[in-house]
Structures are given as structure tokens and as C-alpha cells.
C-alpha positions as CSV (number, residue, x, y, z in Angstrom):
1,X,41.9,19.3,-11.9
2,X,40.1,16.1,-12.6
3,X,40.0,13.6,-10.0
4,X,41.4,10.8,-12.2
5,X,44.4,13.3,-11.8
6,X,44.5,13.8,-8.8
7,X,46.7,11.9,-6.3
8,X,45.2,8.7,-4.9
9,X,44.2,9.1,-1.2
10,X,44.2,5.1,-1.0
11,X,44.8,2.3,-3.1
12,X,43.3,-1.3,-2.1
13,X,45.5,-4.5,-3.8
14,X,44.0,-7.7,-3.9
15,X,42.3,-7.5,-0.6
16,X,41.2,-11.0,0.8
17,X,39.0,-11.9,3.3
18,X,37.0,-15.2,4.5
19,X,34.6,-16.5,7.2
20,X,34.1,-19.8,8.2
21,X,32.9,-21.4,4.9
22,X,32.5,-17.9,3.2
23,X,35.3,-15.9,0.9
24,X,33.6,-12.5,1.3
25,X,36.0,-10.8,-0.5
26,X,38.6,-12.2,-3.2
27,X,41.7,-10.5,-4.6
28,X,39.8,-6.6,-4.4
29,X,41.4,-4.0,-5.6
30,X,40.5,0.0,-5.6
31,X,42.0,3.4,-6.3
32,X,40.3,6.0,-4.6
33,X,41.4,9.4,-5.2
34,X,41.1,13.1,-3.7
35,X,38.0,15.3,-4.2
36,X,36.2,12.0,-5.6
37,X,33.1,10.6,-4.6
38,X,33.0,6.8,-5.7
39,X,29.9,4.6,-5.7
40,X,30.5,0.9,-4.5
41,X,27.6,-1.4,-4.9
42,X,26.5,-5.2,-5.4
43,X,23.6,-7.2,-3.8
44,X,23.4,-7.8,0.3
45,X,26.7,-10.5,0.8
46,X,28.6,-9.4,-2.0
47,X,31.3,-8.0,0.3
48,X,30.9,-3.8,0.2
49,X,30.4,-3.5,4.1
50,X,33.4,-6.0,4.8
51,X,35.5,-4.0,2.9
52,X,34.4,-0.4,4.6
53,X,35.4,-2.5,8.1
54,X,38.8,-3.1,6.3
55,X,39.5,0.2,5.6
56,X,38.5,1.1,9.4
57,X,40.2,-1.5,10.9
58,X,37.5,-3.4,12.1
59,X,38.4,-6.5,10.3
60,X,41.8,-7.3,8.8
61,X,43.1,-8.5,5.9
62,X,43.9,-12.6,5.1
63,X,46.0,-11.1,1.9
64,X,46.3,-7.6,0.1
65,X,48.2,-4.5,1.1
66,X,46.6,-0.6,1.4
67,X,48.4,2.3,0.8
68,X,48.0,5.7,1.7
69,X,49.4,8.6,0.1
70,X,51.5,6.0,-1.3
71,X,52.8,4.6,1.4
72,X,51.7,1.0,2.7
73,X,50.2,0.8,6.3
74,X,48.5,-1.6,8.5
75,X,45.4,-0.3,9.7
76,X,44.7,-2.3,13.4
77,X,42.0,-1.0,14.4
78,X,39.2,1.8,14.5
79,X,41.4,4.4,15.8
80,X,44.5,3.9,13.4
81,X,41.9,4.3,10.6
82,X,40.5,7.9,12.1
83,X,44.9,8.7,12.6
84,X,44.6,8.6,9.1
85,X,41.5,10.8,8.3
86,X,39.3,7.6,8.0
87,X,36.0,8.2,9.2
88,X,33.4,5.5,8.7
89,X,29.0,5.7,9.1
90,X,27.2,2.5,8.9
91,X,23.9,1.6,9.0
92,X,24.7,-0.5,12.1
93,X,24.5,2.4,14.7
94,X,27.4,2.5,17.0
95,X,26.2,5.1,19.4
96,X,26.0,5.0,23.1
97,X,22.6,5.4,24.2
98,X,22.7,6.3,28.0
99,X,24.3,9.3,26.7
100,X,23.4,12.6,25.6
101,X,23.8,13.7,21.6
102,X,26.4,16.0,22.0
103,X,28.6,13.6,24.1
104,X,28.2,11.2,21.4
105,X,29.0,13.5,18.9
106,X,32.1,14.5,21.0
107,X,33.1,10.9,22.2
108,X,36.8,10.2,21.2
109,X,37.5,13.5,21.1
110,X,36.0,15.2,24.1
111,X,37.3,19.4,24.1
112,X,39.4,19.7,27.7
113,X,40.5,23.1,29.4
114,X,43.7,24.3,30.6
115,X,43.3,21.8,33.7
116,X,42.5,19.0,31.9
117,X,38.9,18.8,32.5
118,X,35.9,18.2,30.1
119,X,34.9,21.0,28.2
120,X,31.2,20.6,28.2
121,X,30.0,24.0,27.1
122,X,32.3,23.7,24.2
123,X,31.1,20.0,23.4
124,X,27.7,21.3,23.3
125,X,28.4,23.6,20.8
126,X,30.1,21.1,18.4
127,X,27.4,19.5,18.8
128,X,24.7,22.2,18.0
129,X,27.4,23.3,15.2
130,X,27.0,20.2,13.7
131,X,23.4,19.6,13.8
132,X,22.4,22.9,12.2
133,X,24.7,22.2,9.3
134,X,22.7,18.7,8.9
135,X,19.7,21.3,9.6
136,X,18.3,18.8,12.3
137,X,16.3,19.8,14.9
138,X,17.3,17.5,17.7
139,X,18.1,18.7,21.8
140,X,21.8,18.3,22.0
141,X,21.2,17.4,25.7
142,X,18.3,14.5,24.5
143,X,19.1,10.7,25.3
144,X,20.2,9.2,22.3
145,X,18.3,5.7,23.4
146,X,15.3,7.9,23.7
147,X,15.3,8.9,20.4
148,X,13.6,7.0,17.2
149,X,16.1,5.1,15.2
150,X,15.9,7.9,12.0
151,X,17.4,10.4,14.5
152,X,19.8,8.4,16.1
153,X,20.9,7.7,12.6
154,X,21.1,11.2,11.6
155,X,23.4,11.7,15.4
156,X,25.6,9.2,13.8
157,X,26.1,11.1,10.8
158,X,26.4,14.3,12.3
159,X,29.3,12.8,14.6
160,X,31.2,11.4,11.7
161,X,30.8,15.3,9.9
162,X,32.4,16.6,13.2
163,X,36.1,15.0,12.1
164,X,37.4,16.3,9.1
165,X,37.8,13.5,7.5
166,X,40.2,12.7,4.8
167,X,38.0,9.3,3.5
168,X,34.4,9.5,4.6
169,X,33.1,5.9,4.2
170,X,28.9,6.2,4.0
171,X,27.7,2.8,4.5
172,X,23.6,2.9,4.0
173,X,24.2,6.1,5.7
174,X,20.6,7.4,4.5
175,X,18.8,4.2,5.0
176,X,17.0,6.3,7.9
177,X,16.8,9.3,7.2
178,X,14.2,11.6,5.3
179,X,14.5,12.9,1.8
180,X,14.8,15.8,3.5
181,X,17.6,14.9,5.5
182,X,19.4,13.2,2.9
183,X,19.3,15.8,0.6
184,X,21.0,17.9,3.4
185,X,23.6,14.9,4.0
186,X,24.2,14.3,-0.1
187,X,25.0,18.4,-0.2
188,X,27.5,18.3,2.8
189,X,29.2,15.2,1.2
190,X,29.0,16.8,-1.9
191,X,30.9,20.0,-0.1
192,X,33.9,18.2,1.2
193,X,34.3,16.5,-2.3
194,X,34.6,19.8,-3.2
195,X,37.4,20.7,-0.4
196,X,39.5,17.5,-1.7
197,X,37.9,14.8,0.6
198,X,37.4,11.4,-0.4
199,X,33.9,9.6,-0.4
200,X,33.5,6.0,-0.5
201,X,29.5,5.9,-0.7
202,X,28.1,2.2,-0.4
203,X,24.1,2.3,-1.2
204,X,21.2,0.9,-2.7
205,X,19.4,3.7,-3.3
206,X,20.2,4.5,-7.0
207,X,19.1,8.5,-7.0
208,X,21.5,8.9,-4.1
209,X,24.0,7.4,-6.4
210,X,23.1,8.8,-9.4
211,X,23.1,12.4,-8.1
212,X,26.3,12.5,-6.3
213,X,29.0,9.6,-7.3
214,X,31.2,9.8,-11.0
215,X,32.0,6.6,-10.9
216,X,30.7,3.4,-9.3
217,X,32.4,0.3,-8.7
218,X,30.5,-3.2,-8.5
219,X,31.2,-5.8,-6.2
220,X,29.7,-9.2,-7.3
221,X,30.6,-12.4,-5.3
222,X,33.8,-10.6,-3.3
223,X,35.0,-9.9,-6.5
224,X,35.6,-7.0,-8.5
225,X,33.0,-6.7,-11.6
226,X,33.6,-3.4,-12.8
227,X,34.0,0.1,-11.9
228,X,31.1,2.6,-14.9
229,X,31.0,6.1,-15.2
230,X,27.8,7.8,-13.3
231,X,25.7,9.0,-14.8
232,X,26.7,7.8,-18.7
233,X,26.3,4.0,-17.5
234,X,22.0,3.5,-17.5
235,X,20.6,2.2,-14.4
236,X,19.2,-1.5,-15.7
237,X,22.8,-1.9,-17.0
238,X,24.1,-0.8,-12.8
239,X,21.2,-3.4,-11.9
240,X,22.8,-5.9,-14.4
241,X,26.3,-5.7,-13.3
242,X,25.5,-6.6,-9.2
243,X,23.1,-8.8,-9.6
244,X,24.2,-11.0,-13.0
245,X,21.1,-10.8,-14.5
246,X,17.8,-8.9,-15.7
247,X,15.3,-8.3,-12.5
248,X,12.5,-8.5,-14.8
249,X,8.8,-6.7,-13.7
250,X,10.3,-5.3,-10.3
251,X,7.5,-4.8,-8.5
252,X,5.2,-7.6,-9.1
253,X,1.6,-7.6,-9.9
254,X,-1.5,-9.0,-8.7
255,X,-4.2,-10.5,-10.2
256,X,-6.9,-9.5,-7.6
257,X,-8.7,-6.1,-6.3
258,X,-9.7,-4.8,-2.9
259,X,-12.9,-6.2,-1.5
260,X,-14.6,-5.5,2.0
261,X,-13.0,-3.5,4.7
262,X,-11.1,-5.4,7.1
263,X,-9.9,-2.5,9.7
264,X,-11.1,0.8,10.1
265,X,-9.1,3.1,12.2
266,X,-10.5,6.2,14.0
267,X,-9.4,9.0,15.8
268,X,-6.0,7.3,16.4
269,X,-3.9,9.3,19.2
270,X,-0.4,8.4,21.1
271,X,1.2,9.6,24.1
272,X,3.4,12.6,23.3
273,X,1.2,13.8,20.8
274,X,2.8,12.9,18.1
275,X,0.1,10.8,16.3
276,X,-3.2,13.1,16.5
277,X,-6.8,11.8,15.6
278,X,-5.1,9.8,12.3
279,X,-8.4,7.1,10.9
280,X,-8.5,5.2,7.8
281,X,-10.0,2.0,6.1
282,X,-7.8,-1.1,5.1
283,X,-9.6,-3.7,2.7
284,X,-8.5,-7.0,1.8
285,X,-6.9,-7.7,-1.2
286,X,-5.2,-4.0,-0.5
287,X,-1.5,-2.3,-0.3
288,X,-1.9,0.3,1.9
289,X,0.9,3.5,1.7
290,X,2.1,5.4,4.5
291,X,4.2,8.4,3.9
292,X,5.6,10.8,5.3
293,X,8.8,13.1,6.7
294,X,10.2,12.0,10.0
295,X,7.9,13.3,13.2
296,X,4.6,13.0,11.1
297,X,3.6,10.1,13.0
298,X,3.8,7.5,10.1
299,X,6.5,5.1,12.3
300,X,4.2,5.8,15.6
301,X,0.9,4.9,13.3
302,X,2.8,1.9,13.0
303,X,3.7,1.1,16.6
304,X,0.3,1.4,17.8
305,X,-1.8,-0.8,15.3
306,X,1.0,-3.2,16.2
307,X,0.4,-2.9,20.0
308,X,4.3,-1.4,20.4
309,X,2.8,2.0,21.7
310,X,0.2,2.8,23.4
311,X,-2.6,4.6,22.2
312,X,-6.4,5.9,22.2
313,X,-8.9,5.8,19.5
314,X,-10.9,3.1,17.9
315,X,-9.0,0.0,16.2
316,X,-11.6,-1.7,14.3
317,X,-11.0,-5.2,12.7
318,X,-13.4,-7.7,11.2
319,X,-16.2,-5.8,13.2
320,X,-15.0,-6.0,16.2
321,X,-13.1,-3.3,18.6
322,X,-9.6,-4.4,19.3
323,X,-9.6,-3.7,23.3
324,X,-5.9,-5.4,24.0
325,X,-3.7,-2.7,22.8
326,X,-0.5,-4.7,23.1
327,X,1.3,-7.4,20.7
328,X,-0.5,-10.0,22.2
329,X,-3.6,-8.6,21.6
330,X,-2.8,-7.3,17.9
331,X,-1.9,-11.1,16.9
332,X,-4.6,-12.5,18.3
333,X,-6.7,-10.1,16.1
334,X,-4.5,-11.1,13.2
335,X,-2.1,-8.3,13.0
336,X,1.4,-9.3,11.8
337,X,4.2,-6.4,12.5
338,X,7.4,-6.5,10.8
339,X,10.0,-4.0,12.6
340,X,11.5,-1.3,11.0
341,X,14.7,-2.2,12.6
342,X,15.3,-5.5,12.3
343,X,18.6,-6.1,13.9
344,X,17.3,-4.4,17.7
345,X,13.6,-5.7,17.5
346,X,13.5,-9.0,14.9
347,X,16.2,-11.5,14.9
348,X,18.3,-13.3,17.5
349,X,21.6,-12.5,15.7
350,X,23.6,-15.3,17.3
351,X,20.5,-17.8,16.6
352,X,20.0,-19.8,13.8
353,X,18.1,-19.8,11.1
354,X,16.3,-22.2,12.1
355,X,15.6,-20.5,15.8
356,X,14.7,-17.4,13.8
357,X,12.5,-18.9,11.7
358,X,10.6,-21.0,14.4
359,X,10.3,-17.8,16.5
360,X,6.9,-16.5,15.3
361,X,5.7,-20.7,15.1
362,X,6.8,-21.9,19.0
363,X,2.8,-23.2,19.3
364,X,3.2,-25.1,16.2
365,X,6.5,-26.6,16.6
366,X,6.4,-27.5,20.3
367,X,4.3,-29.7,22.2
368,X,4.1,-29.8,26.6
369,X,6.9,-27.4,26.8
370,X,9.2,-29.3,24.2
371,X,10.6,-28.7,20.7
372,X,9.6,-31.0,18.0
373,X,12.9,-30.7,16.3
374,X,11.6,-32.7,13.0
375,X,8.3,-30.7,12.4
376,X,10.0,-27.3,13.0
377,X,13.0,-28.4,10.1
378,X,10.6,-29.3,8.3
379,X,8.7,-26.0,8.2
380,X,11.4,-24.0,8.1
381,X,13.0,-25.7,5.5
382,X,9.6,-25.2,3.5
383,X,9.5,-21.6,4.8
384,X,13.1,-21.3,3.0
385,X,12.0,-22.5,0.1
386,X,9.1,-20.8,-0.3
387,X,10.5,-17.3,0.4
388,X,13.9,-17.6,-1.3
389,X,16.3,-17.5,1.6
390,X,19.7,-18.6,0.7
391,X,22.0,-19.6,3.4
392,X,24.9,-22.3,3.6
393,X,23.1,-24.6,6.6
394,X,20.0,-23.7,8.8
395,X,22.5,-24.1,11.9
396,X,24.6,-20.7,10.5
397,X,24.0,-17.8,12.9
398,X,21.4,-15.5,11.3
399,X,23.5,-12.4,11.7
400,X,26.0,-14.1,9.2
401,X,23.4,-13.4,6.1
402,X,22.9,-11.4,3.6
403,X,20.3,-8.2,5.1
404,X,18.1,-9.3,2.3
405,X,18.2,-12.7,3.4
406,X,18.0,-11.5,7.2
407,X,14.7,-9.5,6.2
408,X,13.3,-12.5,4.1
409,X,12.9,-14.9,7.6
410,X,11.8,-11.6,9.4
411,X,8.9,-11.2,6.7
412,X,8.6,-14.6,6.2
413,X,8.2,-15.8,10.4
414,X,5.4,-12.8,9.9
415,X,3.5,-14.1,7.0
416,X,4.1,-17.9,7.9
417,X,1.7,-16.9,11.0
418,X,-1.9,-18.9,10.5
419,X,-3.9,-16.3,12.3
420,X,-2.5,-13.2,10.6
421,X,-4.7,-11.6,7.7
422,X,-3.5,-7.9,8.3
423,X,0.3,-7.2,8.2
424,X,2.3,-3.8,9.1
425,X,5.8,-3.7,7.1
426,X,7.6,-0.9,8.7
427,X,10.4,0.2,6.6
428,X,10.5,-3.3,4.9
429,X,13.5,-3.2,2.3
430,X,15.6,-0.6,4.7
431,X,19.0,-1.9,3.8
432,X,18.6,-4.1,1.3
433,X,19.5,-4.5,-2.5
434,X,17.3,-4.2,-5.5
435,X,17.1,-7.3,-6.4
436,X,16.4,-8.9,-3.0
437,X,13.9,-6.1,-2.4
438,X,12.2,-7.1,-6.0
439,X,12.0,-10.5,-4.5
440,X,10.2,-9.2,-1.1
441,X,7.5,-7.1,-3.3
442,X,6.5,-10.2,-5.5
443,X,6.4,-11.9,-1.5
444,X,3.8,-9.2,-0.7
445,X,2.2,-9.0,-3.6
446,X,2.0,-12.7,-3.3
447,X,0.2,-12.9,0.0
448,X,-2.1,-10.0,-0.7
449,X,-3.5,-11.8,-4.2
450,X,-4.1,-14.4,-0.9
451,X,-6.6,-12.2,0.4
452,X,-4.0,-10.6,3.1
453,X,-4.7,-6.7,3.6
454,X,-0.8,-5.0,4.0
455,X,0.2,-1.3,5.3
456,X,3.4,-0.1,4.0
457,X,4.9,2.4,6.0
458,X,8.0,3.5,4.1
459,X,10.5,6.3,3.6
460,X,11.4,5.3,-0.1
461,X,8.3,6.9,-2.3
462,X,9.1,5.4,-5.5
463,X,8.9,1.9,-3.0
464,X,5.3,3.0,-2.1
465,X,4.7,3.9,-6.0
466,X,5.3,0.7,-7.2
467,X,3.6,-1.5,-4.3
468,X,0.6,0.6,-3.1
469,X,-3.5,0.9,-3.9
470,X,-3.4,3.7,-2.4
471,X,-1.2,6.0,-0.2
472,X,-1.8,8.5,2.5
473,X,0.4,11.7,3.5
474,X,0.7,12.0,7.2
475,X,1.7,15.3,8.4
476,X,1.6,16.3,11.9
477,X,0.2,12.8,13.1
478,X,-3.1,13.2,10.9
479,X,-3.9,11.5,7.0
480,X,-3.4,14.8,5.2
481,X,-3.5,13.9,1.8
482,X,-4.9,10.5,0.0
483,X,-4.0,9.4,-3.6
484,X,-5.0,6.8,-5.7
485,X,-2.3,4.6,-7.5
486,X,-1.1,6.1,-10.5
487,X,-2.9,9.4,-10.3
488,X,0.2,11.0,-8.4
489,X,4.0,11.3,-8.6
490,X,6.8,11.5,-6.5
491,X,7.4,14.9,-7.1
492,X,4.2,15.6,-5.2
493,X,4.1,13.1,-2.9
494,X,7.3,14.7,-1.4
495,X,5.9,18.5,-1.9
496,X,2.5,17.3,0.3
497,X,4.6,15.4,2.8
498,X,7.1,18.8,3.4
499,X,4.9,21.5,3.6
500,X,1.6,19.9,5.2
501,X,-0.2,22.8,3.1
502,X,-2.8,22.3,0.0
503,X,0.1,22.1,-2.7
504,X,-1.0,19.2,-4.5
505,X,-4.4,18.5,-2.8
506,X,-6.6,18.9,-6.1
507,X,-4.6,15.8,-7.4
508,X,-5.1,13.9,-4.2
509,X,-8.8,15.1,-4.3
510,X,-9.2,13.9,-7.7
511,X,-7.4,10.3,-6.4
512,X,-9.9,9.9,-3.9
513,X,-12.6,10.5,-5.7
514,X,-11.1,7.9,-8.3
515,X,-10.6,5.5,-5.3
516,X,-14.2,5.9,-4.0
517,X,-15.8,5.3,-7.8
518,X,-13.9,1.6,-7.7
519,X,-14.9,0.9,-4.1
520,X,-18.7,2.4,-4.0
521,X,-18.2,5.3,-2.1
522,X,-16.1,4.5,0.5
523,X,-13.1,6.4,0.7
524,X,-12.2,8.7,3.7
525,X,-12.1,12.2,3.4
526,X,-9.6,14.4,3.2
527,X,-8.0,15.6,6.0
């Protein structure tokens, strides 16, 4: 039967919601029926996740009614929403992290014996049950607050997959995780479509879209713009429809090449051995790549040229040996780290703007222990200007933006910095919308034409296309593979990255020797 015939699971009618100063959502309506997986998209702020915390109960209604199965109910809360087969994974992890996976996985529902006692054997195995159908290799008895953030994603997921649920609401749900793991995730999803489940999948990432939803609805300014047929509606016209208007050259360009070698990284190890012996150049003028799957060591290369980790091995820059292996020391050598998560490691959420902003500037804007109110409005306020964040007042706590206006002070706090020269953007558009992430690549292309040298580390490879010079393949904590830009695709970027063999190694051979014609020689080997 096709899904347009089959029953609606849930209908939304003229849904209304409003913050202080902000209608996030205005008179929204949706059909969602059984067995279909529906798209929902629109830029950061346009109102998708305040409707997914509608549906779970997180947030209620100012006007609007929801039905389900036809008739209307009044969804109070997170737990109502699960009575009714409403299961909901955000990007926002809602995990406890002094526990173990599988009791995380199992919390809500815990199995009990005859006596009424916890069932712990039993929880482990939903747990391990679980996992192996996501095909993730993670200790069910492992801390979750000990884990990295792509893993503690994937726990999050993996819980949601253990209800059954009737409406499974993704919300970024990927924005974490490998291709690999994704690909897993898409299949599952695709599976309980298949079994009559409903999929509400809110994302940015347009393949994910493309290869799973039939239709896609686009939210625009808490309104409604249209719902398309996927895949008969063309991407630029998807692009159109959030945003209200062409994107133009999405990328950016540059007008100037690398020049001299700023850092050079060698023998690069890390507790745990996770990163093993990785070493590289950086030149000015450059875009740097990093790719790789989850556990090849890209996030912890990262971590320790930032001084988050610590580590072994020569860090090199300007000439001179970084000794201080700690944040301190990596801004003082003019190293500028942008999180991959910004919400636990780069914004105050309850802050301001303005108190964001001025948190990377307090020597600039203060004087004997004192703020200088007026100097630091007046450079954030330029600051604002100058990298396109749009908010209502400077005095608005930051967590009330947009992501892609959150990540534009993170990135711009990091840039604004006088003694940085080398930056690290760690997973810099996770969670954000195309256009806003077109806006951050012309911001980095921008400062690099500046003379600024900038390492991408990033799990979106068409991201890394677009932006990088060059990109290196890390595969068990070592540069495996190096390519020159626009001698490689992402079809083997992905196949170097998975199998750590040589599939794909004459075309990165051929890259670097491309890449050490233009700069005299000087490209690493191959590891």
C-alpha cells in the first residue's frame, strides 16, 4: 500500500509556539503517516527541533491540537509521548554519564525478576542486542562519560532502537556518527519503515535525506513552506525553499596559495594508544583535511595540537618546539581550537552573547581585574558584524540561537584572537544548516587568504572536498593516505578511510606527488 494510503499515525494542526520575543513556530501543520519516512528541514531557528520537543512533550503547545490515530491527546510530557510509541534522538545527548551503556540503554525500562529486583544480566543483553544490530563495538559495561562524544551519540541511538517505537523522531541523529555508522542507522530506520513505523528525520545532511525520506517538508521562519517529493525535487531547489534564496559559490574561494611551513608535526603519540607516530606539515595560506572513521585518531590528533590531551612527539611551530603541551601553552604558540562539541566545551549557554563573545578577549576588554564594558560592546558588536551573527540583543542568552549562529561566536571568539595564526576546527559545521555552514567556509576561507594556516578535522568528506589543499586519511592513529585537492573523490576517500589497506593509494600517490611539484618537494610521505 502506499503510504499516502495508509492511516495517519499523527496529524499536527496549526501548532503554535513562542519564546520571549521569538514565535518559533506559527500555525504548523503535518500529516505523518505509517510506514513513511518524512524529511523536515529549514535553516538553524526555523523551528524543526521545537516541534520534535512538541511531539515528545518536552515543550507544549500555545495553540494547535495533535491527533493520534485519530483521536486528539495532550502529550505532557516525555513519558506520555513514549505511552504512545513516541521515541525521540536528538543531537543534544540526554544520557547519564556516571552510568554504564547498557543501563542507559535500559533506563526507563529496567527488565525486573519474579521478586521485583533488577534484571542486570538481561539488561546487558538488550544492550549487547542492540549494539550488534547498530554493529558497534562498544563494552556494554564502559562509562558512558568516558566515552568520546561520536559513541555516546551512537549509545543514544541504540537506546532509542531498543523501544519499538511507533514515531521515531531523528533529530541530527548522525551529526556524530561515521559514514559507517550511519549507513547502519539509515538501514535500521529504513527497516522499521518497512514494518509500518513512522520516521520523522530532521537533518542537514542532504544524502541522508535523499537516500532514505519520500517526501520532505520545509520549515521557513516557524512556518510551513512546503512539503516536495524526494528524490524528484533537485537539491538547489530543497536549498532554495529553507533558506529563500540562492546560496551562490558554497564553498568560497581564495585568492592566495600556501607558502612556508608554519608547523611540522612528528612522531605524534597519545596515551591509550590511540594516536600512533601521526607527523605532517601545515603551511600558511593552507586548509589542511583530516579524515577519518571513528577510533583512527583524527578527533585525538585534534586534542593534542590543542593541548586538550596529552601527548609525546615533536610539535614544531614557527621553528620552535612547543614544550607547554596544554591550552595555555598552544595559544601562546598561536594555536586557536574550536571544539567539536560546542555546547559541553565552547559556550556558556545561559551567558550572553556578549559574555561569549568576550570569552576568548578577557585581556583586551578588561583592565586591573575590571571589565571595560564600552570597549568589549564595541568589539563584539564589530565581531557580530563582521562574522554575520544574527541575534535579537547581545544581552539574549546564547543558548537561545540559532546552532549556526551559536558556532559563528565560537569560531569567531577563535579567530578574533590577535596571537592566533594556526587554528584547529574540529567538526566545525556539526549541526548546522547549509546555508549557515556556506557562510562559516567563506569565514575560513577568509582568514586563511589572511595568511592563517587552518586544520579541518571533519566527518563530512564532501565538507573536506570543498574546503581543503590537501587532506590526509588517518587510520589507526597514523597519516595513511595524502591527496591533493581535486585529484581524489569521495568514493575513495571513504574506501581508504574503511579498510586502512592500499585500495586507492596510487591516486593518493599520484596527489602527493602533485602536491610536492607546487610546493618544491616538500610533501610527507606516505605512510
Amino acid at each position: 500500500m502506499d503510504e499516502k494510503q495508509k492511516p495517519a499515525f499523527i496529524r499536527v494542526r496549526g501548532i503554535c509556539k513562542s519564546f520571549p520575543g521569538v514565535q518559533v513556530l506559527d500555525d504548523v501543520s503535518l500529516d505523518l503517516h505509517r510506514g513513511e519516512i518524512r524529511g523536515l528541514t529549514g535553516e538553524n531557528g526555523s523551528g524543526k527541533s521545537t516541534l520534535a520537543k512538541i511531539l515528545t512533550g518536552l515543550y507544549q503547545p500555545e495553540a494547535g491540537s495533535i491527533e493520534i490515530d485519530g483521536k486528539e491527546v495532550l502529550l505532557k510530557g516525555p513519558a506520555s509521548a513514549a505511552s504512545y510509541g513516541i521515541i525521540a534522538v536528538s543531537q543534544e545527548l540526554t544520557l547519564a554519564p556516571e552510568l554504564t551503556v547498557a543501563e542507559n540503554i535500559c533506563l526507563g525500562q529496567l527488565p525486573r525478576k519474579k521478586l521485583g529486583t533488577v534484571d542486570w544480566q538481561r539488561c546487558r543483553l538488550i544492550a549487547r542486542d542492540v549494539l550488534a544490530r547498530l554493529n558497534l563495538e562498544i563494552d556494554e559495561q564502559a562509562i558512558v562519560g568516558k566515552l568520546p562524544i561520536e559513541l555516546r551519540q551512537a549509545v543514544e541511538i541504540a537506546r532509542a532502537l531498543s523501544r519499538n517505537a511507533k514515531l521515531l523522531i531523528l533529530d541530527e541523529a548522525t551529526s556524530s556518527l561515521s559514514e559507517a555508522a550511519t549507513d547502519r542507522l539509515l538501514t535500521i530506520v529504513e527497516e522499521m519503515r518497512d514494518k509500518d513505523a513512522a520516521i520523522l528525520m530532521i537533518t542537514h545532511r542532504m544524502p541522508e535525506l535523499y537516500r532514505s525520506a519520500s517526501r520532505a517538508t520545509v520549515l521557513r521562519d516557524g512556518k510551513v513552506v512546503d512539503t516536495v517529493a524526494l528524490p524528484a525535487t533537485s537539491e538547489s531547489t530543497l536549498v532554495r525553499l529553507m533558506v529563500g534564496r540562492e546560496v551562490g559559490d558554497y564553498y568560497g574561494a581564495r585568492t592566495s596559495a600556501p607558502g612556508d611551513v608554519v608547523m611540522r608535526v612528528r612522531g605524534l603519540d597519545t596515551d591509550g594508544g590511540v594516536l600512533g607516530g601521526a607527523s605532517f606539515d601545515l603551511r600558511r595560506g593552507e586548509i589542511l583535511g583530516i579524515a577519518g572513521l571513528v577510533g583512527s585518531g583524527k578527533s585525538e590528533l585534534a586534542l593534542a595540537i590543542a593541548g586538550a590531551i596529552p601527548s609525546t612527539g615533536s610539535i614544531e611551530v614557527a621553528g620552535r618546539q612547543l614544550k607547554d603541551r596544554s591550552p595555555r601553552g598552544a595559544l601562546a604558540a598561536g594555536i586557536g581550537y574550536v571544539p567539536d562539541d560546542r555546547k559541553a566545551a565552547a559556550i556558556l549557554p545561559r551567558r550572553s552573547v556578549v559574555e561569549n563573545f568576550a570569552l576568548g578577549w578577557m585581556d583586551n576588554v578588561s583592565r586591573y581585574g575590571f571589565m571595560r564594558v564600552r570597549e568589549e560592546r564595541r568589539r563584539v558588536n564589530e565581531a557580530s558584524a563582521d562574522y554575520g551573527v544574527r541575534a535579537l540583543s547581545e544581552a539574549v542568552p546564547i543558548a537561545l540561537l540559532s546552532g549556526g549562529n551559536q558556532q559563528k561566536v565560537v569560531v569567531g571568539r577563535t579567530f578574533g584572537r590577535a596571537e592566533c595564526n594556526i587554528f584547529v576546527l574540529h567538526e566545525p559545521t556539526r549541526g548546522i544548516d547549509v546555508a549557515a555552514k556556506s557562510e562559516l567556509y567563506k569565514l575560513v576561507q577568509a582568514e586563511v587568504d589572511a595568511g592563517a594556516a587552518v586544520i579541518v578535522v571533519s566527518s563530512e568528506l564532501p565538507e573536506l572536498l570543498g574546503l581543503a589543499d590537501r587532506i590526509l586519511v588517518f587510520h589507526r592513529g597514523r597519516v595513511h593516505a595524502e591527496f591533493a585537492a581535486g585529484q581524489v573523490d569521495e568514493e575513495t576517500l571513504a574506501a581508504v578511510a574503511v579498510s586502512g589497506t592500499d585500495s586507492g593509494m596510487d591516486l593518493a600517490r599520484e596527489g602527493e606527488a602533485m602536491w610536492a611539484d607546487i610546493t618544491d618537494g616538500a610533501s610527507p610521505s606516505l605512510r
